[in-house]
Structure formats: C-alpha cells, structure tokens
N, C-alpha and C positions, 0 to 999 in steps of 0.2 A: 659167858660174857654177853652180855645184854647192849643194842642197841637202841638211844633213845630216839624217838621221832619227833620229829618238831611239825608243829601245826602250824603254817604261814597264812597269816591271814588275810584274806581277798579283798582285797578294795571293792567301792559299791561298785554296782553293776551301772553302767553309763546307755542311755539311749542312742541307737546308733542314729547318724547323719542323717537326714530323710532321703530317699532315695533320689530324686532330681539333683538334689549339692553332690550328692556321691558322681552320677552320669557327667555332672557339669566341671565337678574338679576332676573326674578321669577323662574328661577329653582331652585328646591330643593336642589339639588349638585351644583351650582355657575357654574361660567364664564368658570372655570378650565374643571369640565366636557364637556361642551358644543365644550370646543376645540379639547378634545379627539375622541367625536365622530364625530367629523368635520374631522378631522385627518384620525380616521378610515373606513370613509364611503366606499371610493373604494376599502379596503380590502376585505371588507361585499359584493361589488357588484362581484369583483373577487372569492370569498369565492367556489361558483360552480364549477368554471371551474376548480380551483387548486383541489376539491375535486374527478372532473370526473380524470384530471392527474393523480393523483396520483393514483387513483382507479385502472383507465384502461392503465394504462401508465407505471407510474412507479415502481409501485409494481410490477408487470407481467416482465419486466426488470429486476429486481433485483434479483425477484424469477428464474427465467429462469435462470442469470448469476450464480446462486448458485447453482441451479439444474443438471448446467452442468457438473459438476464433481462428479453426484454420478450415480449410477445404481440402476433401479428401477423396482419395479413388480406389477406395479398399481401405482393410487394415492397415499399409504399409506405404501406400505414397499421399504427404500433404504438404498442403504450403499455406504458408502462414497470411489469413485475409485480414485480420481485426474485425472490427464490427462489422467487414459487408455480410456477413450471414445471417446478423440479426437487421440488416437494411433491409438484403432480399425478401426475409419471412414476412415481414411489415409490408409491403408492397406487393406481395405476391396474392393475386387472388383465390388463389385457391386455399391458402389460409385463412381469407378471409370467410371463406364459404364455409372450413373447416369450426370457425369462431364461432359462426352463426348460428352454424345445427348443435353443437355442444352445449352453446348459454340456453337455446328455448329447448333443448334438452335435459337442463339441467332446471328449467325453469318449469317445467313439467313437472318432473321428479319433486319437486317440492311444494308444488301447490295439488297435485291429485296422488301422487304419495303420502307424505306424511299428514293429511286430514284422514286421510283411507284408511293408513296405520294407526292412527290415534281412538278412529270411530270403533276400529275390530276391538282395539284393548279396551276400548270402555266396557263393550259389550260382553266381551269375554270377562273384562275385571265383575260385570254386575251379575253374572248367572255364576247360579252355585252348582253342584252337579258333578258325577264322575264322569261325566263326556267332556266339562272344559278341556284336559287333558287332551283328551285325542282331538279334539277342533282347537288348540292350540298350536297340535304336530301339524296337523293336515295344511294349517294356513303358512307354518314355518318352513315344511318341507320340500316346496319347490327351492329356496336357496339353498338347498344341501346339492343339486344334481350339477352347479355352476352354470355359467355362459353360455357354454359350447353347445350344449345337451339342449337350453332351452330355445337359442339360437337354430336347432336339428327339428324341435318339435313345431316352434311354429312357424318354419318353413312348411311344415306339412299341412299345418291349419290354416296358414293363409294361403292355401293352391285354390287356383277359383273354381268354381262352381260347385267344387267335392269339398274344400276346404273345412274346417268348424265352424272359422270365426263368420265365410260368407251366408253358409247355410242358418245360420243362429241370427244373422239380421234382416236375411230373409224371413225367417219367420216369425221374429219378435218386430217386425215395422213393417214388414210385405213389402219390401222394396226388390222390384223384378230385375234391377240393374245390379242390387248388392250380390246376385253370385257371382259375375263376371271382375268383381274389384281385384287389381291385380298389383298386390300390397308391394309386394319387391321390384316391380316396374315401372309404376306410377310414380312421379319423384312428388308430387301432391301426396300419396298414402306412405308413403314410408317413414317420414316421422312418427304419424300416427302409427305404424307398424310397430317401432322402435317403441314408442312411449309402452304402448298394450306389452309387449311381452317383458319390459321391465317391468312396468307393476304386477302382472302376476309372480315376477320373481323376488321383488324385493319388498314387497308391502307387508309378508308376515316378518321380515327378515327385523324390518324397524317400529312393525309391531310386536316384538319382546321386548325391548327397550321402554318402549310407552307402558305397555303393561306393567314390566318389573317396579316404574315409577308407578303406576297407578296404587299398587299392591303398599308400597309405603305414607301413602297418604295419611296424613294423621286424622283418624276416622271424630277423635274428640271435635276437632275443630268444625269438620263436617258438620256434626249433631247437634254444636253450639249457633253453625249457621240454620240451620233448619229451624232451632228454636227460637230464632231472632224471626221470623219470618221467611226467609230467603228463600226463592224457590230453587229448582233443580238447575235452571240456566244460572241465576246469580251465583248459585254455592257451585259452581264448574269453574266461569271465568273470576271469583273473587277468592275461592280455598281454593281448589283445583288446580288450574293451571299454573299458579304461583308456585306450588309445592311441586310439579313434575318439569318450573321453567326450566332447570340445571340438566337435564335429561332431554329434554327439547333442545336447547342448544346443541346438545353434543351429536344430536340426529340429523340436524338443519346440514352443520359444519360437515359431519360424515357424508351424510347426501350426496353435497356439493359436490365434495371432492370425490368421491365416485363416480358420477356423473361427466366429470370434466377426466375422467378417466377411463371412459370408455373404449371398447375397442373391439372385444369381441364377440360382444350380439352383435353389433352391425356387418361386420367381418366376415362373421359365417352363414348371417341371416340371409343377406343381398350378397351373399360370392363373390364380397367387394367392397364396393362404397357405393351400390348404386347409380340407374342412370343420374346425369348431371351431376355426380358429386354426391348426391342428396343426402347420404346417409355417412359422411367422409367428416369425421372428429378429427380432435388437435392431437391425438395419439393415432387416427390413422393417419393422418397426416407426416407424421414423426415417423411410422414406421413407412413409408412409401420412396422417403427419404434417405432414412436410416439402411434402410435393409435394400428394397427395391432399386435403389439410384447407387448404392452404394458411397454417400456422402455423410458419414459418420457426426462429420464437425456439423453440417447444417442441423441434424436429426439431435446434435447436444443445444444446437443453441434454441430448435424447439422444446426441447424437454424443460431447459433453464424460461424459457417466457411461462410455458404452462408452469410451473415451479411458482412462479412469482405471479401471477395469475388468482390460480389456487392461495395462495397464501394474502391475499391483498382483499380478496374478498370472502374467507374466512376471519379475517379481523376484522374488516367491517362490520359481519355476521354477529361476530362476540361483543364487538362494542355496541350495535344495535341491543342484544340481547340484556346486557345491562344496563344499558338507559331506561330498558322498557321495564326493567325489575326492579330499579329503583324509586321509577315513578310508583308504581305498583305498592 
C-alpha cells in the first residue's frame, strides 16, 4: 500500500520587521512611550550639568542677591537692613581707599602691561629659530606657579639691603638709599610693590594672546603695504593693529577684571593690606567684612558694587573698542 506525499507549497519568504518596530511594538507601554523617551533623552544627558548650575551657580546668586540687604552675625543670625549696607560701603572710607588702589592698579596693569605684552609677542612673533619655543615658556611660566608663590618670592626680593630688587637698583642707578627701600612698609612703595610683581606674573601670561593674534595676521596684506611704500611703523598701526584689535579688546576687558579682582598678591605679599591701608583692594575689602567681621550681608552687597563696577566699565571698554575700529 503506497502512501502519497503531498508537497505544500511555501509562500515567499517575507522580510522580517526591522529591529527598532520589533523593540517598540514589544514594549510594555507601546509606541507612545518609546517616543517620550526618545524625546527625553538629551534632557537626562543635560540633567548634570543643569544640577552642578544650579547647585554652584545659581542658587549662590540668588542667595547672595538676598543676602545683600540684611546684616548678619555669622551664618545664622540677620535682620533685614535694605539698602543701609550699600549706604554704609558708599560712605565708608575705607572703601574709599579700597577703590583708589584697585583703579590705579588696574590702571597700571594696562598701560605697562599690555604695551610690555604686546612688544615681547612682536619680538618673538618676528625671530625665527628653535629657542622661540623655550623663550615663549620661560616668559609664560611664572603664571603657571599662581599668586600665592609669587606673592612668597617677592617678599624675599624686596627684603632690604639683601633683597634682588634693592641690590639691582643699586647697581644699575648707584643709588646708596635703594638698599634700604622697604617695599611692604612704605605705604609710598607698595603700589609700586604691587604693580612689579604683577608684571613679572602676568605680562607673558597676555603675551600668548598677542602672539597667537600676531601669528594670524594676513601676511598678503602686510607685503601689499610694504609695496605701497609703507614703512614698519605705518604697516603696525594701519594692517597690524586692526587685524589683532578683536584680541586686544578681549585682553584690555580680561586685564580689567582681574585687576579689580585682586586679592591675593597683596594678601600674602604685605601679611595684610599694609601700613595705612595701602595695599587694601575692593576684594580685600569684602573679605575683611565677609569673613573677618563676620557680616556676610555687607561683604554680598560688596561683592554686588564690584559686580556692577567691573561690568560698567568693561562695556565702556567694548564700546570704546568699536568706535575706535570702525573709525579705523
């Protein structure tokens, strides 16, 4: 007896679902969920960074702009003044003294600063040579040791009579009075104190910046001034300076506000702020307040004047800037 077989024949072969429709029809919550967290995912990846803001940013912010109208005796006891705290700082002279050394400090820092920074990067931008390199580090790396360090060293150079700085202008002027200069007691020499061991820390610091502009300079236009006539001073101030102005602003602005930020060269330099005050900024100020008085609200509603300070004549700064560039 013979069985017949039957051959049933297969339908075509079908390409399966792509693998995401398969994931997204077998979830448990459907299509609809899957969109949501598709949606949400770069919230979740942002999720950190909004948490560090907020944390370290803008709470600190807010608290500080609140904080600025009460008066305080520690963390934990204040009562609420309104403006007398921005009355007090305004009237008090010793912020006034604080104003005084910060602006011709700041007013230093940018007129024997950034010419000083500007003259190394030419000089360095025009020699060619495998030592640029290491006379690039040598000038930049006093800003790598910070404040503290350079604020420790020239306490030692300005001690009198043994000191570097007295002994070196003894000998380069023969003045029999320069060993005895007594930088951190004189309230006459300690600006000048102040100004000297900022420029040796900060003059290679905002000569990378001049340079790195230098280095882009469109050399074409250069060679077109040359062959117009133009000598080396013309082709500086007419191709030159025009093409590194956006880099010069942003070193002016930097300056400034560093400068009005001062606190700890003078801090460590004079083990203070100096007889008279002399060497007493609007950040030592704040902190004398802040930390030493234990008056939290005065020391925010200094922080809020420097704040508006700084930012009042950094716009000035920029708008000057572009006046002078579009004359230009």
């Amino acid at each position: 007896m013979t069985s017949a077989h039957t051959t049933i024949a297969q339908p075509p072969h079908r390409l399966d679902k792509p693998r995401v429709a398969v994931d997204r029809a077998a979830s448990p919550r459907g299509p609809r969920w899957w969109k949501v967290r598709t949606r949400s995912a770069p919230y979740l990846f942002l999720l950190p960074y909004l948490l560090v803001t907020v944390t370290f940013f803008v709470y600190p912010l807010v608290y500080a702009t609140v904080l600025a109208f009460y008066q305080t005796s520690g963390p934990s006891h204040r009562a609420f003044v309104g403006l007398d705290n921005f009355r007090f700082i305004l009237r008090d002279p010793d912020f006034h003294t604080a104003l005084w050394n910060t602006s011709v400090f700041a007013v230093f820092s940018i007129f024997l600063q950034l010419p000083l920074s500007l003259g190394l990067a030419l000089l360095l931008n025009a020699r060619a040579g495998r030592m640029k390199g290491f006379f690039r580090l040598m000038i930049f790396s006093p800003n790598l040791v910070g404040p503290v360090f350079v604020a420790i060293l020239f306490s030692m150079m300005f001690t009198p009579r043994y000191g570097l700085i007295n002994r070196g202008l003894h000998a380069l002027f023969n003045w029999a009075s320069a060993l005895e200069f007594r930088w951190t007691q004189d309230p006459d020499l300690v600006m000048p104190a102040l100004v000297i061991a900022a420029l040796w820390m900060y003059v290679g610091f905002n000569m990378i910046f001049f340079l790195a502009a230098l280095q882009n300079v469109d050399q074409s236009l250069v060679e077109a001034a040359r062959i117009d006539g133009a000598g080396p001073v013309q082709t500086f101030f007419n191709v030159t300076v025009p093409a590194i102005a956006p880099v010069a602003t942003f070193v002016l602005v930097t300056s400034t506000i560093g400068s009005f930020q001062l606190f700890e060269l003078p801090y460590i330099l004079l083990q203070g702020f100096g007889p008279r005050n002399a060497g007493l900024t609007i950040v030592g100020y704040l902190y004398n307040y802040a930390f030493d008085s234990g008056d939290l609200g005065t020391g925010a509603a200094v922080g809020w004047l420097l704040t508006l300070i700084i930012l009042g004549i950094a716009l000035v700064q920029i708008r000057l800037s572009r006046t002078v560039g579009s004359e230009r």
